[in-house]
N, C-alpha and C positions, 0 to 999 in steps of 0.2 A: 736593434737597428737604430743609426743613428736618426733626430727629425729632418726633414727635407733641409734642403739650405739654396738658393738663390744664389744666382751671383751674375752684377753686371761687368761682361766684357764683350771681346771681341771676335770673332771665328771667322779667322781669313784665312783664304787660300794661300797656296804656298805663294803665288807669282803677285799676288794684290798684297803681302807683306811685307817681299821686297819692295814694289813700288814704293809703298809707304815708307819704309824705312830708306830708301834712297832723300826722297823729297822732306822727311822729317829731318835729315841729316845735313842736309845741304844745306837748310834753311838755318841750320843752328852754327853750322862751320861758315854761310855767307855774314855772319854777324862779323865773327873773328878777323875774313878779309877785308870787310870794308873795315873795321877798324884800323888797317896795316898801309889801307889804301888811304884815309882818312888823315893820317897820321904823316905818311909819305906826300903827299899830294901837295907843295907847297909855290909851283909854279906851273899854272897859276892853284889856287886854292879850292879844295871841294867846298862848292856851294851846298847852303842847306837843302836847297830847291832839288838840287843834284842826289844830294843824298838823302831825302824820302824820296824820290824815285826807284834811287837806286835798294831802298830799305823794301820798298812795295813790291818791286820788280825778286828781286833776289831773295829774300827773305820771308817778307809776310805770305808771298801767293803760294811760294812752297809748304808753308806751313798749313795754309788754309788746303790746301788740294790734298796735303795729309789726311787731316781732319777729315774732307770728305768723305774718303777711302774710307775709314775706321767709322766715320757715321753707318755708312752704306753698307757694312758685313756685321752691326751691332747686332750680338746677339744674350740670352742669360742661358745661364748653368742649371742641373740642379740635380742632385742626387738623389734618387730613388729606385726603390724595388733591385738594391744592391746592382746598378747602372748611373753612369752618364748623361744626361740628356742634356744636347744642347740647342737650343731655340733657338733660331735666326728667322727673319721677315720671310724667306723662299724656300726655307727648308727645316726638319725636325731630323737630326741624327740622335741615335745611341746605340753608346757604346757601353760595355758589359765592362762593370771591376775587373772582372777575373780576366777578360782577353787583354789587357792592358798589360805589356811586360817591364816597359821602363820609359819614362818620362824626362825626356830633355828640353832643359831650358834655355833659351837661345843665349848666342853670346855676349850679344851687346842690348842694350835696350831699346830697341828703333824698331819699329814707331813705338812700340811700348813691352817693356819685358812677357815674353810670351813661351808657351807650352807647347813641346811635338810629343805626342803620343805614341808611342810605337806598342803595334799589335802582337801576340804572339802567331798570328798566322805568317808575320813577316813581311808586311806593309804595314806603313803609318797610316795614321787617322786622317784624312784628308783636309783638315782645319787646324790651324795655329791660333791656339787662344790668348788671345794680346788680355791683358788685365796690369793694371798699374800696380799690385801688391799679387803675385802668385802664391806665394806661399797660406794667403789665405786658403785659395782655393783648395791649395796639395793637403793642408791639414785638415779641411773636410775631408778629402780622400782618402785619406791617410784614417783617419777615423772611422770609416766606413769601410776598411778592409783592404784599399789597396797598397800592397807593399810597396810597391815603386815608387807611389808619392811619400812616403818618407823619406827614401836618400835622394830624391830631389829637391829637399826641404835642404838640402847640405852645400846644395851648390851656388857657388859666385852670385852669379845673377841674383836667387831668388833674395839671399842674403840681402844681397844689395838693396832692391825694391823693394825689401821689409825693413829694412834702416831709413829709407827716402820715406816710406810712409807714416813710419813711428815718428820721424821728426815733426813729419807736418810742414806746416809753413806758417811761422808764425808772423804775426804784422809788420814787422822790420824786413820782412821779405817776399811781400807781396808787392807787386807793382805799382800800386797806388801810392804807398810809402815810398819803395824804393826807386823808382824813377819820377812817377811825376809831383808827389810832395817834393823828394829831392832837389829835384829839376831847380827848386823856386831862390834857392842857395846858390849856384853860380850864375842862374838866370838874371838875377837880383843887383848882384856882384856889379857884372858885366855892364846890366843897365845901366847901374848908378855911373858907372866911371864912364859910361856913353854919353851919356846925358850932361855929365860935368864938363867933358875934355869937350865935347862940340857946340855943348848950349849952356853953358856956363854955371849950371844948377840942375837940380835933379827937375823940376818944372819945367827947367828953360825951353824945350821944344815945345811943353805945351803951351806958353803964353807966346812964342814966336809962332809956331804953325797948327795949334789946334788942338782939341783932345782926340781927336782922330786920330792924327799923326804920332803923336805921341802915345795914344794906344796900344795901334799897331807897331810901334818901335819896342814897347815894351812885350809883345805878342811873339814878335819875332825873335828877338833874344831868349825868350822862354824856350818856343821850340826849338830852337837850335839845340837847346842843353839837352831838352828831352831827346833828342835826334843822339846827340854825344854819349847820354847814358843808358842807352838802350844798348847800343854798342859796350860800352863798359861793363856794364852788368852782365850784358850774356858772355863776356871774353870770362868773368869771374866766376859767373856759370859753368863753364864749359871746364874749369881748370876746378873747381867745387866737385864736378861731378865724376868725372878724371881721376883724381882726388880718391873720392867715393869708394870706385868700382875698383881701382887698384887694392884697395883696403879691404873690400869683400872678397878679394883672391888671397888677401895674406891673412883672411880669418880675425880681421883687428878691428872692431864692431865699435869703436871708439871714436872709427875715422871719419864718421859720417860728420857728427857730431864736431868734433875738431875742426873738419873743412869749411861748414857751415859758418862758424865764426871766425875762422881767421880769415878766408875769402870778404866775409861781409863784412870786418873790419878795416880789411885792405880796400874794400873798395869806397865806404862810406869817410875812412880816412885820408885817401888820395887825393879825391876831388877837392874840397879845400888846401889840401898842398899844395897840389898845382894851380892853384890861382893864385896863390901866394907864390909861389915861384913865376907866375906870369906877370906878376903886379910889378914886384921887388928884385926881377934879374935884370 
C-alpha cells in the first residue's frame, strides 16, 4: 500500500463551481473589454480615474468574490486504507477506490481545473475537486489502485494544468516585474516628455509649483501605465493561455512553453514600440 499523501484543494459543490467559474471568468474576459473600450474611447477619452473604477468594479471584485467561494469549500485529500477522504471545515466524505468507475475532468479551467467522480452505483460524488495541478492528485490514485485515474491522466485539461504547473512562473512573469517594474519604462517616458513640453525641463514643474506637484505628476503618469498594463498583460494572458489548452487537445506539450515566450516577448516588446510610434508619428 502506497504511504498516505495530502493534498491541498478544493471540494465544491456542483452549483458553488459554476458560480465561481462564472465570476473567475468574467473577471478575466472584463480585462479584454476594457482594453477594446480603452482603446476605442477617444471622444472624449477614458480617464484613469474612470478606469480603476471601472478595473475595481468589473474585474478585481469578480475575482475576489471567486476567491472567496474557493476559500470557503477549502478542503485536503488523502488516501488511505485503499479510500478517498476528503476534509472540508463542515464535512468528512469517503469514498472507496474500488466504487470509483471513471473520473472526469472538467472542460475548461474555471475557477480552477477540477475532478467529477463518478460512482459505480451510478451517481457522482457530490463534490468537484478544484486543484491547480490534478494530475498530481490522479497519480496518487492511480498508484493506489484506482484505474480510472490513469486514463484521466490522458485527458486535455489535466495535461494542460501539468504544463502550467511544470512551467511555473518564473520572475519575468510575475507581476511585480511584469506590470509594476515595467510600469516605470513608459511611465518614465511619458513623464519626461510632460515635464519638457509644459515646464520646459524635466524639474521645470518642480521649481514653478513645488515637489508636491511635481510629485504627484510624476505619481499619476506612473499609474496610468500600471492601469494600461494590467490590461495588456491579461489580453496576453488570455491569448498564452488559449494558446495552452488548444495545445493540450492536439497532445503538443511543447506549446505551453512556446506561448509562454512568444506572448511575453510580444508583450514586453510592444510597449516600447508603441511609444516610439506615439513619439515619432
Amino acid at each position: 500500500m502506497p504511504a498516505p499523501s495530502r493534498f491541498d484543494l478544493v471540494a465544491l459543490p456542483v452549483f458553488a463551481r459554476a458560480f465561481a467559474a462564472v465570476l473567475r471568468g468574467w473577471s478575466r474576459l472584463a480585462l479584454l473589454l476594457l482594453l477594446v473600450v480603452l482603446v476605442r474611447a477617444n471622444d472624449p477619452p477614458l480617464t484613469p480615474l474612470a478606469l480603476a473604477e471601472a478595473l475595481v468594479l468589473f474585474a478585481l471584485a469578480p475575482e475576489l468574490a471567486a476567491y472567496c467561494v474557493l476559500r470557503a469549500y477549502a478542503a485536503r485529500a488523502q488516501i488511505e486504507a485503499d479510500a478517498l477522504v476528503v476534509e472540508r471545515a463542515d464535512r468528512v466524505a469517503r469514498v472507496p477506490l474500488a466504487s470509483i468507475s471513471a473520473i472526469a475532468p472538467s472542460r475548461v479551467p474555471l475557477p480552477l481545473p477540477s475532478l467529477t467522480l463518478a460512482l459505480r452505483s451510478g451517481a457522482l460524488f457530490e463534490m468537484r475537486l478544484a486543484l491547480v495541478n490534478p494530475d498530481v492528485l490522479l497519480g496518487a490514485l492511480a498508484e493506489a489502485g484506482c484505474a480510472a485515474a490513469a486514463s484521466a491522466r490522458e485527458r486535455a485539461l489535466v495535461r494542460y494544468a501539468a504544463a502550467r504547473a511544470a512551467f511555473g512562473r518564473p520572475w519575468w512573469l510575475r507581476w511585480p516585474t511584469r506590470i509594476a517594474a515595467f510600469a516605470l519604462l513608459p511611465s518614465c517616458v511619458a513623464f519626461s516628455a510632460h515635464q519638457h513640453i509644459a515646464f520646459g525641463a524635466l524639474l521645470g514643474e518642480y521649481y514653478l509649483m513645488g515637489a508636491r506637484a511635481w510629485l504627484l505628476s510624476a505619481w499619476m503618469h506612473y499609474a496610468t501605465a500600471l492601469l494600461y498594463l494590467v490590461l495588456w498583460s491579461g489580453a496576453w494572458r488570455i491569448v498564452c493561455e488559449l494558446a495552452s489548452l488548444l495545445g493540450a487537445r492536439a497532445r503538443a506539450a511543447s506549446v505551453r512553453i512556446l506561448a509562454e515566450h512568444v506572448t511575453s516577448a510580444i508583450y514586453y516588446g510592444s510597449v516600447p514600440t508603441l511609444l516610439a510610434a506615439r513619439f515619432l508619428g
